[in-house]
VEXDREN-2710 file (C-alpha; in Angstrom, 1 decimal):
% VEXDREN-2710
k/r/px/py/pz
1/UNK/-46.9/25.8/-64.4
2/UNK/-46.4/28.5/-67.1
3/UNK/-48.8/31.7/-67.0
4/UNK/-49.4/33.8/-70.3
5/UNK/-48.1/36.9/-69.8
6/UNK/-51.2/39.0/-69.5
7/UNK/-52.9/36.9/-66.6
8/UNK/-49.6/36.6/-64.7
9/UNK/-49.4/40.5/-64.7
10/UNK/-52.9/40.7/-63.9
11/UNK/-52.6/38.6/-60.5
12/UNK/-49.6/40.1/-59.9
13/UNK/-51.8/43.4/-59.7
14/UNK/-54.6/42.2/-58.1
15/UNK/-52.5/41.1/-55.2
16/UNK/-50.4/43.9/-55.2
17/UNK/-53.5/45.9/-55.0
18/UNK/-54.4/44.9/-51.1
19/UNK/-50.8/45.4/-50.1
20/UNK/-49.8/48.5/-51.1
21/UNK/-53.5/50.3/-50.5
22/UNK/-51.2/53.0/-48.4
23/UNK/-49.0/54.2/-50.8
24/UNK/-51.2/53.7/-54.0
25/UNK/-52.2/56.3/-56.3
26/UNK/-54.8/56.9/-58.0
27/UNK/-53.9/55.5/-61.3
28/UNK/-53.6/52.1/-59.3
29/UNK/-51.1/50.0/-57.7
30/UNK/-49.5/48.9/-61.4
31/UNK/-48.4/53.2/-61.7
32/UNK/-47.6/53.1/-58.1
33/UNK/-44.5/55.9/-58.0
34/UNK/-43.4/54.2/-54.4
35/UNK/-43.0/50.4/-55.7
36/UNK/-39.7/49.0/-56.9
37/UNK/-40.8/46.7/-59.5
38/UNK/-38.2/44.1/-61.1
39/UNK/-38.7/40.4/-62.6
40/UNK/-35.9/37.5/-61.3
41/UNK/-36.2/35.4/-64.6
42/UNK/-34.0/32.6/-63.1
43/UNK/-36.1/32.3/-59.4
44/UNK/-35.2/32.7/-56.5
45/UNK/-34.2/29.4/-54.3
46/UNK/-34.1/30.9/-50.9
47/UNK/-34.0/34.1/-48.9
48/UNK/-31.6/32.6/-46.2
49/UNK/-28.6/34.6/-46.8
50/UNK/-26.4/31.7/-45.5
51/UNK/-27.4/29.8/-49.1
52/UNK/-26.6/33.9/-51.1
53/UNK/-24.4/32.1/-53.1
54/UNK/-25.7/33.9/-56.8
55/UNK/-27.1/36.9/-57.9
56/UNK/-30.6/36.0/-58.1
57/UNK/-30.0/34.8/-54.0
58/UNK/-27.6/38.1/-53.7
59/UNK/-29.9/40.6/-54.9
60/UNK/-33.4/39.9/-52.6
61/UNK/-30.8/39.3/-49.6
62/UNK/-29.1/42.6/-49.9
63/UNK/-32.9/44.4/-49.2
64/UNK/-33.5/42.2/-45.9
65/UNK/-30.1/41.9/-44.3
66/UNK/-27.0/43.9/-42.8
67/UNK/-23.4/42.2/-41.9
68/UNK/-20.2/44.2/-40.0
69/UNK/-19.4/45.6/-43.1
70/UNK/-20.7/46.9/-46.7
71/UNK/-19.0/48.1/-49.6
72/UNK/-20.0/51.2/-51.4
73/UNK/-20.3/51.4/-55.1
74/UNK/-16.4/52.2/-55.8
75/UNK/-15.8/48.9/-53.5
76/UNK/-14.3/51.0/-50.2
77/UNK/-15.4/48.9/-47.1
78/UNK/-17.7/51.0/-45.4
79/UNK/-19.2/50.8/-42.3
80/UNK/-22.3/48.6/-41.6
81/UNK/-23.5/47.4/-38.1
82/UNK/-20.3/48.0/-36.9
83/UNK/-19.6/51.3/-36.4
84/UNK/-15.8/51.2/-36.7
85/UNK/-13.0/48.5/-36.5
86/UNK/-9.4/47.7/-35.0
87/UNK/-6.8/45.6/-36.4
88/UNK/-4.1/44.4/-35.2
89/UNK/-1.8/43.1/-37.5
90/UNK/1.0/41.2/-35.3
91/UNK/-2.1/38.8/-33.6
92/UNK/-4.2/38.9/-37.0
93/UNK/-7.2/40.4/-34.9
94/UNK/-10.3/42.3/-35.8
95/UNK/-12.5/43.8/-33.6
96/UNK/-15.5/45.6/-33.8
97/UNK/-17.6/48.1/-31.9
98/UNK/-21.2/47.4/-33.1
99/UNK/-24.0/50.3/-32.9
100/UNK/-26.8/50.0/-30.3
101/UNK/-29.5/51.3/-33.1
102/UNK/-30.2/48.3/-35.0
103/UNK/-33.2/46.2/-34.2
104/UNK/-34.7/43.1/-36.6
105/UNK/-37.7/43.1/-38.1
106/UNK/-40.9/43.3/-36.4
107/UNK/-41.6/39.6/-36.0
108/UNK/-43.5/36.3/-34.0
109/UNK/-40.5/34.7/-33.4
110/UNK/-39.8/37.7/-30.6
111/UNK/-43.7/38.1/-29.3
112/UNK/-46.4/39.0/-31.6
113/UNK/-45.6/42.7/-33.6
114/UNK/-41.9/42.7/-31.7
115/UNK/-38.8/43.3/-31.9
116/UNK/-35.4/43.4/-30.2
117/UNK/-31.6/44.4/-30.9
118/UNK/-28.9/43.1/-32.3
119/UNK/-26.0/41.9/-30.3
120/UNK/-22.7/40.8/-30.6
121/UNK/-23.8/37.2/-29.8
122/UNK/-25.9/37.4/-32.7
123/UNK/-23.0/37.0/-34.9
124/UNK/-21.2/34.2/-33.0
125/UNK/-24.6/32.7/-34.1
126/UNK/-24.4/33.5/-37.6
127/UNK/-21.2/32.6/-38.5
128/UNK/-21.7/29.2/-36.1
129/UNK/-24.7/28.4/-38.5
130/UNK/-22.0/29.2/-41.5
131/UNK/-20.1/26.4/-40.9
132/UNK/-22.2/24.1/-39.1
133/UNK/-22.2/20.8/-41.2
134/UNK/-26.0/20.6/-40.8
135/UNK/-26.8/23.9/-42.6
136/UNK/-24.1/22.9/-45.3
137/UNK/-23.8/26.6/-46.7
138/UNK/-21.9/27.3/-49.5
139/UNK/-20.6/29.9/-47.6
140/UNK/-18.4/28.3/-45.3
141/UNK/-14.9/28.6/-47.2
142/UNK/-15.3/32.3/-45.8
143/UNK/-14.3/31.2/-42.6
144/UNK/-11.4/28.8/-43.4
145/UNK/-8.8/31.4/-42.2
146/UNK/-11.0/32.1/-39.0
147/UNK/-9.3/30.8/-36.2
148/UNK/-11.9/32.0/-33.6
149/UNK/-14.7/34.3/-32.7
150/UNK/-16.3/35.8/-29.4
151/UNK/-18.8/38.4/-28.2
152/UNK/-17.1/40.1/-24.9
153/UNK/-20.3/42.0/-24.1
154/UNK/-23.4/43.2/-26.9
155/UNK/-21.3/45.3/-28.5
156/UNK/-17.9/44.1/-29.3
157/UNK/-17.4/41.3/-31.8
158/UNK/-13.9/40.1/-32.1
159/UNK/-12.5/37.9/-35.2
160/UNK/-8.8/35.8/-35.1
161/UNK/-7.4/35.0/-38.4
162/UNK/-5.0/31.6/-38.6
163/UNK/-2.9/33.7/-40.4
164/UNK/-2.7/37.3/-42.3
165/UNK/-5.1/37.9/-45.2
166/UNK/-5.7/41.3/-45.9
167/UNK/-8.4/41.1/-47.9
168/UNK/-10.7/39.3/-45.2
169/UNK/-12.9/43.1/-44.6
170/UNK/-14.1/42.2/-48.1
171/UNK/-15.2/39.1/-47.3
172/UNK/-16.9/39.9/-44.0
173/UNK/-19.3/42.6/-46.9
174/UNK/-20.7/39.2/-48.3
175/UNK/-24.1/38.8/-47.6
176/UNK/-23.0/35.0/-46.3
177/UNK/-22.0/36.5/-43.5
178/UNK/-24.9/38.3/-42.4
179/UNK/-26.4/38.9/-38.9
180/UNK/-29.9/36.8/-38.2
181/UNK/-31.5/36.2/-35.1
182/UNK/-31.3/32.6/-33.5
183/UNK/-35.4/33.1/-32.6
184/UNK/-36.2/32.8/-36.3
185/UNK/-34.3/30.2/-37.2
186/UNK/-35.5/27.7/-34.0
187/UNK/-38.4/29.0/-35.0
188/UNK/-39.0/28.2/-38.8
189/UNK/-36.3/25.5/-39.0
190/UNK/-35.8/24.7/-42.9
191/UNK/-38.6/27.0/-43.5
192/UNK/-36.7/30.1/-42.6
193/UNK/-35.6/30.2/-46.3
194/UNK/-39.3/31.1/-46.8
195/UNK/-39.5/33.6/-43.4
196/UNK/-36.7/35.9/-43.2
197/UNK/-35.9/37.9/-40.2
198/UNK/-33.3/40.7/-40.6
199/UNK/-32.1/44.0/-40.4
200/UNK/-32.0/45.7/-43.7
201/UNK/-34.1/48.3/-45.3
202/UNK/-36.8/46.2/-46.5
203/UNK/-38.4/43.0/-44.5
204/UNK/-40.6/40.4/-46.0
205/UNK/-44.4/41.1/-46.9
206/UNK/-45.7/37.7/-49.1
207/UNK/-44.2/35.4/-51.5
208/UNK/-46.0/33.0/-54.1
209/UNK/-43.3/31.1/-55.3
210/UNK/-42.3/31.3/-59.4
211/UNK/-45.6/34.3/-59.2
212/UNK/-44.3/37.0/-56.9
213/UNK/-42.4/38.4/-54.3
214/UNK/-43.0/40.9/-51.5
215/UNK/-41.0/43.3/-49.7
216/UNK/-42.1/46.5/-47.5
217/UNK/-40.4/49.2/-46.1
218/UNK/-38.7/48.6/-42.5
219/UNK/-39.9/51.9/-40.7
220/UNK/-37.1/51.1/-37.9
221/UNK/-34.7/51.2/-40.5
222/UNK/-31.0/52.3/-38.8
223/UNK/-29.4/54.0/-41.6
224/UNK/-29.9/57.7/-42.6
225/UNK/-29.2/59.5/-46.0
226/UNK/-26.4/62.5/-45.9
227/UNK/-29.0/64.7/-44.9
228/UNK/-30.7/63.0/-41.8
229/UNK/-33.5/61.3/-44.0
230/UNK/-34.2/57.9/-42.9
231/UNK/-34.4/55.2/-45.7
232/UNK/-35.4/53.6/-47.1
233/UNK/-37.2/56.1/-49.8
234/UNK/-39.3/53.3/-51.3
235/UNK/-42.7/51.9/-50.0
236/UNK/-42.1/48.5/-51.0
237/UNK/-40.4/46.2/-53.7
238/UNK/-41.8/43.7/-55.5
239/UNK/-40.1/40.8/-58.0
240/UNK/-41.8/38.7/-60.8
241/UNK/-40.4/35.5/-62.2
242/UNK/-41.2/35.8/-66.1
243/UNK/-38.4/32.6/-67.0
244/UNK/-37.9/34.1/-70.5
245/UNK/-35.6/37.0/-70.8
246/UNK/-37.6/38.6/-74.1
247/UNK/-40.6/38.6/-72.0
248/UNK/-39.1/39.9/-69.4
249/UNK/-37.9/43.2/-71.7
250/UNK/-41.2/43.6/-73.1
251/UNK/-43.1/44.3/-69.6
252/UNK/-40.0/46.8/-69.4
253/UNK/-40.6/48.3/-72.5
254/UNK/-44.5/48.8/-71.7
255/UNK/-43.4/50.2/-68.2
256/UNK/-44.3/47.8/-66.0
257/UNK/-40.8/46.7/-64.4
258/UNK/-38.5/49.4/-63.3
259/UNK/-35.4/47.9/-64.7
260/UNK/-32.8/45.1/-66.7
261/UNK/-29.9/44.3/-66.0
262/UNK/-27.3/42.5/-68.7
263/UNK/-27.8/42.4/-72.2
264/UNK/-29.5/39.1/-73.6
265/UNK/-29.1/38.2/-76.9
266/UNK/-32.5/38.8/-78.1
267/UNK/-33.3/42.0/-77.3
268/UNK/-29.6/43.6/-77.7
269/UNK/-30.0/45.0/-81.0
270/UNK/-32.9/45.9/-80.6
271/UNK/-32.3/48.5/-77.7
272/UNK/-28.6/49.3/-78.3
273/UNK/-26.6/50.3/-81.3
274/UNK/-23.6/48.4/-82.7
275/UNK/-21.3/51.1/-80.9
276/UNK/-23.2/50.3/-77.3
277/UNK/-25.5/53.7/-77.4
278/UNK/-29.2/53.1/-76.6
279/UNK/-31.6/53.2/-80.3
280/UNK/-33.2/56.4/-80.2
281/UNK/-36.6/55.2/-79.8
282/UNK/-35.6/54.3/-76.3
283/UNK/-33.8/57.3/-75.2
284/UNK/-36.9/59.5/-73.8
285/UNK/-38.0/56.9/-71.2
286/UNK/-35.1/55.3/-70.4
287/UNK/-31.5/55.7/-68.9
288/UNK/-28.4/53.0/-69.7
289/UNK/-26.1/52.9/-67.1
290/UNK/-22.8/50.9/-67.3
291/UNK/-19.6/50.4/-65.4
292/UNK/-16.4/47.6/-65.3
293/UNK/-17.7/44.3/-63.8
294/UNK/-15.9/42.3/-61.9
295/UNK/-15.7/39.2/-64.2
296/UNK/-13.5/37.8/-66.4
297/UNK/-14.4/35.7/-69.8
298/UNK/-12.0/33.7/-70.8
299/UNK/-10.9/29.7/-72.2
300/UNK/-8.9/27.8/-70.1
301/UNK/-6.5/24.9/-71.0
302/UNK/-6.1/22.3/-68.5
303/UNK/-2.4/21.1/-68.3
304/UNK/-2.7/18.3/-65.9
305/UNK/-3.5/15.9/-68.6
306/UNK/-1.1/14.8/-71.6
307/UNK/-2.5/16.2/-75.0
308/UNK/0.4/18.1/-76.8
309/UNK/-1.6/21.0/-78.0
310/UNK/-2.4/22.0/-74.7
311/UNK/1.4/21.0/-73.5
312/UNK/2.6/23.3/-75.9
313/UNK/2.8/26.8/-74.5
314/UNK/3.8/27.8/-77.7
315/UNK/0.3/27.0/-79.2
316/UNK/-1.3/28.2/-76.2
317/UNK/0.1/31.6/-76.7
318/UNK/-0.9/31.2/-80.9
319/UNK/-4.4/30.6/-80.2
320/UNK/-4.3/33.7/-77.5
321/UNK/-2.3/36.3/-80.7
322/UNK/-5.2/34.5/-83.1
323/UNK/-8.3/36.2/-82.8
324/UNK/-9.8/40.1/-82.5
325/UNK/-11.1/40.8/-79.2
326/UNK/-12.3/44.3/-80.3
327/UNK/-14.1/43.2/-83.3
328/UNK/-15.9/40.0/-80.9
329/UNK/-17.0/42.7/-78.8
330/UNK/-18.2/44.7/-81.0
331/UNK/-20.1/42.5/-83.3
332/UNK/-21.2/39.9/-80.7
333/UNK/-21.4/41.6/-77.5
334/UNK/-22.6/45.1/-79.2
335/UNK/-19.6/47.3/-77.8
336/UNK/-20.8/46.4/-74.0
337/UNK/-17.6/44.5/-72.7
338/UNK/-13.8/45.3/-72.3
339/UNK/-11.4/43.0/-75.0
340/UNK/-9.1/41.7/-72.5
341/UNK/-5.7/41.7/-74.3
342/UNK/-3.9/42.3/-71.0
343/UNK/-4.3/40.3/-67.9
344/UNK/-7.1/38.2/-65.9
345/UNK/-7.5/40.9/-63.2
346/UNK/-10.3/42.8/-64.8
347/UNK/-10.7/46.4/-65.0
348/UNK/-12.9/48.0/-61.9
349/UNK/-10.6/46.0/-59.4
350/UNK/-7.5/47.4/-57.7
351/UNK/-4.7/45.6/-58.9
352/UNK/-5.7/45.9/-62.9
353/UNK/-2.8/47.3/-64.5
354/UNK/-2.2/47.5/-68.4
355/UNK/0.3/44.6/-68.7
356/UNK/1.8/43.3/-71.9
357/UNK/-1.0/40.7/-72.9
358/UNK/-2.0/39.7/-76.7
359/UNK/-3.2/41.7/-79.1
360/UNK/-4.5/40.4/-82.5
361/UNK/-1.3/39.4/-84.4
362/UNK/-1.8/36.6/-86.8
363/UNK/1.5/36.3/-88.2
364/UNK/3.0/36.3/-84.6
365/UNK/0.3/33.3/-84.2
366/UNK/1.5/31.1/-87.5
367/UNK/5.3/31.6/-86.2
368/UNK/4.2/30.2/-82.6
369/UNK/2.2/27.7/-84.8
370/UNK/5.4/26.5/-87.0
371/UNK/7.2/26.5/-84.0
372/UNK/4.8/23.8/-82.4
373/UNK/4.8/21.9/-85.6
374/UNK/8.9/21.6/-85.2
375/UNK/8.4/20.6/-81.5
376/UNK/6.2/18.4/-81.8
377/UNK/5.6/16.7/-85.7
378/UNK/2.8/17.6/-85.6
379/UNK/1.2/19.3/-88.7
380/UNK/-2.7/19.3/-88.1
381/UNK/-3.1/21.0/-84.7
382/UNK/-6.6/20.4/-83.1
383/UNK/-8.2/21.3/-79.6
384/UNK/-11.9/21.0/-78.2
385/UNK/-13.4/23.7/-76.7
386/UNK/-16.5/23.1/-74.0
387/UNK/-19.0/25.4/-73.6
388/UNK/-22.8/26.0/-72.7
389/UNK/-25.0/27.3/-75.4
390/UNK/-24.6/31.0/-74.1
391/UNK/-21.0/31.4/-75.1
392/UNK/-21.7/29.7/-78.2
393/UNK/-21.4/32.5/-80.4
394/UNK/-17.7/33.4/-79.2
395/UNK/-16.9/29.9/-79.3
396/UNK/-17.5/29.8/-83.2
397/UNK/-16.1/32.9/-83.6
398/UNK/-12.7/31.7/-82.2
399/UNK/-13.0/28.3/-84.1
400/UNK/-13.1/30.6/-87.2
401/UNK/-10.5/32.8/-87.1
402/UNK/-8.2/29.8/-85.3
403/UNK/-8.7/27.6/-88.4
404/UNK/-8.1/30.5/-90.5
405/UNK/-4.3/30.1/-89.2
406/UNK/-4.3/26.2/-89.4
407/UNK/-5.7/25.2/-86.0
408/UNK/-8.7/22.7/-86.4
409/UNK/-11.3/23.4/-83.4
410/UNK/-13.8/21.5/-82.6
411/UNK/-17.1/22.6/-80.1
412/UNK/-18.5/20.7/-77.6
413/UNK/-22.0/22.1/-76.6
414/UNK/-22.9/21.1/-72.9
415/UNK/-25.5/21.9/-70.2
416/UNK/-24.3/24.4/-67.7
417/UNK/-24.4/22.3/-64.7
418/UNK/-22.4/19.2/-66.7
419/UNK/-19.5/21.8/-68.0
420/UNK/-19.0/22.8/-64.5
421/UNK/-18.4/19.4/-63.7
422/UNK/-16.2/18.3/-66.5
423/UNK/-14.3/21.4/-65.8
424/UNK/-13.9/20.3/-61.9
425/UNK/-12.8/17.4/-63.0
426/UNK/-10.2/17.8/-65.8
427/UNK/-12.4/16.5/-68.8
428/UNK/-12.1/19.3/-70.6
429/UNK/-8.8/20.2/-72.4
430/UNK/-10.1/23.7/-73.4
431/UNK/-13.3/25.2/-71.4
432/UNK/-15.2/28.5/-71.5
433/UNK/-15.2/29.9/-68.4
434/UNK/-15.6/33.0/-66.5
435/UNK/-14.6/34.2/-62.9
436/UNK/-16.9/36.8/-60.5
437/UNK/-14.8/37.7/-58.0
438/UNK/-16.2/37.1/-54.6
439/UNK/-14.5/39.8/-52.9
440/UNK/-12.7/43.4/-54.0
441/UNK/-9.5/42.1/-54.3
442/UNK/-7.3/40.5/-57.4
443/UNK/-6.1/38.0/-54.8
444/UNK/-9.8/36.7/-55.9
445/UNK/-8.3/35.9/-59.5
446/UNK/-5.0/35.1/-58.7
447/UNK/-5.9/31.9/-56.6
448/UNK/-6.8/30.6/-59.6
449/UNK/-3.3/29.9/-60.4
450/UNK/-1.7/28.9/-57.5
451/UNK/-0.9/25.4/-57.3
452/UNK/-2.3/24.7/-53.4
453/UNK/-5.8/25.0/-55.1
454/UNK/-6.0/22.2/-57.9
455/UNK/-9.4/21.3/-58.5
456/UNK/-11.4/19.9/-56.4
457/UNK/-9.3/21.3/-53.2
458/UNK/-9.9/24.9/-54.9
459/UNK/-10.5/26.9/-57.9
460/UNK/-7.2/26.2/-60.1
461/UNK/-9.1/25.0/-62.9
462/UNK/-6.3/24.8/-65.3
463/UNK/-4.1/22.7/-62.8
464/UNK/-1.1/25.5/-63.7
465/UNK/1.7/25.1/-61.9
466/UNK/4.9/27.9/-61.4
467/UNK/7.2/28.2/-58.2
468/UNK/8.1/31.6/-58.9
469/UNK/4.3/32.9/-59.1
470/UNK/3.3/30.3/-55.9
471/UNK/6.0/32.2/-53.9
472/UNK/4.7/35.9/-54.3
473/UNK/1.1/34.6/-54.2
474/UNK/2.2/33.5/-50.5
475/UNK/3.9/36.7/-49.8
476/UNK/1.3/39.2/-51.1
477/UNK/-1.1/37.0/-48.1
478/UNK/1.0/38.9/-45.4
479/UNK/1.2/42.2/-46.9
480/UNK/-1.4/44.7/-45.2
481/UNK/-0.9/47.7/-47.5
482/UNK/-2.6/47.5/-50.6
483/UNK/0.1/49.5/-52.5
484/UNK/2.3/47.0/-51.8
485/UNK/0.2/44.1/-52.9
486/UNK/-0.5/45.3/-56.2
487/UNK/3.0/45.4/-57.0
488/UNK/3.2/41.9/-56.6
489/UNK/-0.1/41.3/-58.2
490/UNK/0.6/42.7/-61.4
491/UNK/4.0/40.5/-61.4
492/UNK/2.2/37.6/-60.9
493/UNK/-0.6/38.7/-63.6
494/UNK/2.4/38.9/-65.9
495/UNK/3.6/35.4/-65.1
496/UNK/0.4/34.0/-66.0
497/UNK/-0.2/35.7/-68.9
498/UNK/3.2/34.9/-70.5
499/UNK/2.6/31.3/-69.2
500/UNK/-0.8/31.0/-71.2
501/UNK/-2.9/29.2/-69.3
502/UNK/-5.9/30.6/-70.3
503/UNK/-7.2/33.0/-73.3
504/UNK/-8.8/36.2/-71.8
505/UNK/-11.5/37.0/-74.0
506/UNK/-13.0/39.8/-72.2
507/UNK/-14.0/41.7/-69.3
508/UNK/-17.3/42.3/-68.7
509/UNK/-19.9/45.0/-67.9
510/UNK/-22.4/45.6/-65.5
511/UNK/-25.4/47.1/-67.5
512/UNK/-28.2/48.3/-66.5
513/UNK/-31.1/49.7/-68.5
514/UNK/-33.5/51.8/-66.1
515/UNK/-37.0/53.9/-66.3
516/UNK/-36.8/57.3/-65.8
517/UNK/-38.0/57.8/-63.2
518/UNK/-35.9/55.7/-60.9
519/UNK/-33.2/57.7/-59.4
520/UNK/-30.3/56.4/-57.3
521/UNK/-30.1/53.1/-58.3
522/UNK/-26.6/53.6/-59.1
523/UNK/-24.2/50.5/-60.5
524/UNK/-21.5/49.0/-58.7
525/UNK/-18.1/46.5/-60.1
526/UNK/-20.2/43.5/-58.4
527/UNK/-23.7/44.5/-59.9
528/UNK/-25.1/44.1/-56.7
529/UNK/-28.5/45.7/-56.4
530/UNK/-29.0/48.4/-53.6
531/UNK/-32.4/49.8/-53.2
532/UNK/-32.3/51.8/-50.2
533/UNK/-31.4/54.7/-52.0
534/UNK/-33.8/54.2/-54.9
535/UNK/-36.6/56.8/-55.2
536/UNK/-39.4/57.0/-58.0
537/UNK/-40.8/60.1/-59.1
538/UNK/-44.0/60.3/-61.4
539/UNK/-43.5/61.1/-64.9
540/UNK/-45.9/63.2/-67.0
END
């Protein structure tokens, strides 16, 4: 069912009104200065953070749970509910000493209005229910490398890899592989989705599915500031679900969200300039905060079929040389991306280095051209690019400047869902695409590319192919220090960008436009959203 704006806001305040009578003030729950208020336009499916396979899943997670491990904003693993770790490298073991301060939320499942600790066991449970074929998360590749698990008493957890991969910390900081407590999930069954018990700094309060959802503060919170304060700072957070994205930047406008994140097409211009600055009629109320994001725009060619435009890597590098990625991201993206003319690992992750990629060079294009039309015969070059309606505009943009140089492209418009099929399952010669990375490290990008993980068995798309890149892709697996490994990353990225693949377009931001009078929200590589930290202050 579809509210009009105005009574959706209005039952959103009336109910708001009976929870937060504590902290309210006395202009009213809707000016409350200890309420987080943000609007999930594309809903939210489930609170179970075994299913926290997407942002909007990712971002109400983060509030209600804690895992081993978290990541702070510059992507160092930080500690978490374990206190510290040990590795040793020559068994591929991790274990961890878990602190005896962290209790779930206040909950039935325990006794009525009780609690209890967490315990090492509680994990052997948690990462059981990750790849338990019943529960069918999406989250069980995390544990392919996992050999085994055990709790020796409450407060060591020990993890054996099958074999080295450095860059499994990163993984444990996924909210898959948070800590829940068996009691709720006997408890609730399929309905724990709906009834989350954790640990985190906020635990559930109500939530009126596609109207509003509740979150209040966890007074037994474990985690201090640098100064001893316990967080969270906030009361209580609570989401909307306008579906439309113009909507949704209008209640922001008036005030009545705290904040946006991304840059949708139909409000772009009107809050930021061509150059990426906010207009002026914004800049008293309201702060824009950017930084790198770990994703990666690009079209991929898929080279396990037999067209001979897409055979050609001489083509493949023409269409790459063919195009302006500065002006693309400046006219259609408003400055707020990064033109990726070097390789796929984007900037914000270590292991991006400023390898020789393409620049905009249309001559160099027509001589890769001519040379594909002596190869081949072939005088009339022509590829089909898939794409959703979102990417539409940087579709065209490419198909014009390509046939500018003799290249005849062709678009094929799809639903989202059905381009991620036909991509699976090679139907697409050319495909826009674009990869988060699931952990902090270009390993993340570079599997892409190695030939163990063709499609469907993994995520090599493009079904590419190249002995020399497979080999280092295995050694930098068994190489601990980080130093080290980006060595070998940036060969690889080299290999595959002089192999041609794909065609980087760009690498995006994380963008955030915020009220003034939120402080600490902060912005991270992953835009993850962390509201521990967040405080409001009243504005005159």
């Amino acid at each position: 069912m579809m509210y009009p704006l105005r009574i959706l806001f209005v039952l959103f305040s009336a109910s708001c009104a009976g929870l937060f009578v504590a902290c309210e003030s006395s202009e009213g729950s809707e000016k409350d200065h200890h309420v987080f208020r943000y609007n999930e336009h594309s809903n939210i499916p489930t609170l179970d953070p075994a299913f926290a396979r997407n942002p909007q899943t990712i971002w109400p997670t983060n509030q209600l749970y804690n895992g081993l491990v978290q990541l702070d904003d510059s992507l160092n693993i930080q500690p978490d509910i374990a206190k510290r770790w040990e590795i040793n490298d020559s068994t591929q073991t991790y274990t961890f000493y878990l602190r005896d301060d962290v209790y779930y939320h206040n909950s039935e499942v325990f006794a009525p209005d009780t609690t209890r600790k967490v315990v090492a066991a509680d994990f052997v449970y948690s990462f059981d229910r990750l790849t338990d074929p019943k529960v069918a998360s999406p989250g069980s590749w995390v544990m392919s490398n996992v050999a085994s698990y055990e709790a020796p008493n409450d407060s060591i957890f020990v993890i054996q890899l099958k074999q080295p991969f450095p860059a499994f910390l990163g993984l444990l900081s996924m909210r898959y592989c948070s800590v829940i407590p068996k009691e709720a999930v006997e408890t609730y069954g399929s309905e724990f989705r709906s009834n989350p018990v954790g640990t985190g700094p906020f635990q559930f309060k109500l939530w009126e599915e596609n109207i509003k959802l509740v979150f209040r503060k966890n007074p037994n919170y474990f985690e201090t500031d640098a100064d001893g304060n316990s967080l969270p700072y906030l009361e209580a957070v609570a989401i909307t679900f306008l579906p439309d994205k113009q909507s949704e930047f209008l209640q922001f406008a008036q005030g009545n969200i705290d904040f946006v994140s991304s840059l949708d097409n139909s409000y772009k211009d009107e809050i930021i300039t061509t150059t990426g600055k906010l207009q002026p009629k914004y800049e008293d109320a309201v702060e824009l905060i950017t930084a790198p994001y770990l994703n990666t725009e690009y079209l991929g060619f898929f080279l396990g079929g037999d067209t001979p435009e897409i055979q050609s890597k001489a083509l493949r590098q023409a269409i790459n040389y063919g195009f302006d990625r500065e002006k693309m991201i400046t006219y259609l993206r408003n400055g707020m991306g990064i033109p990726a003319i070097h390789g796929v690992i984007p900037q914000g992750l270590p292991g991006f280095d400023r390898i020789e990629g393409y620049e905009y060079n249309p001559e160099k294009a027509r001589q890769l051209i001519a040379q594909y039309t002596s190869e081949t015969g072939d005088t009339a070059p022509e590829i089909v690019i898939g794409t959703n309606s979102q990417y539409l505009d940087i579709c065209e943009y490419v198909q014009r400047e390509l046939e500018k140089l003799g290249i005849n492209v062709s678009i094929d418009v799809v639903p989202p869902s059905t381009l991620r099929q036909m991509k699976s399952t090679g139907e697409l010669d050319v495909f826009r695409a674009s990869w988060i990375a699931d952990y902090p490290d270009a390993e993340n990008y570079l599997s892409l590319f190695y030939s163990e993980n063709f499609t469907p068995n993994g995520p090599n798309y493009t079904h590419y192919k190249n002995e020399t890149f497979d080999s280092l892709y295995v050694a930098a697996r068994s190489i601990s220090s980080l130093e080290r490994r980006k060595v070998l990353y940036r060969e690889m990225d080299s290999i595959v960008i002089a192999d041609a693949p794909i065609v980087p377009l760009f690498y995006d931001k994380a963008i955030r436009f915020v009220r003034k009078e939120v402080s600490g929200l902060g912005i991270n590589p992953q835009n993850f959203l962390v509201l521990k930290y967040v405080k409001k202050t009243p504005t005159e």
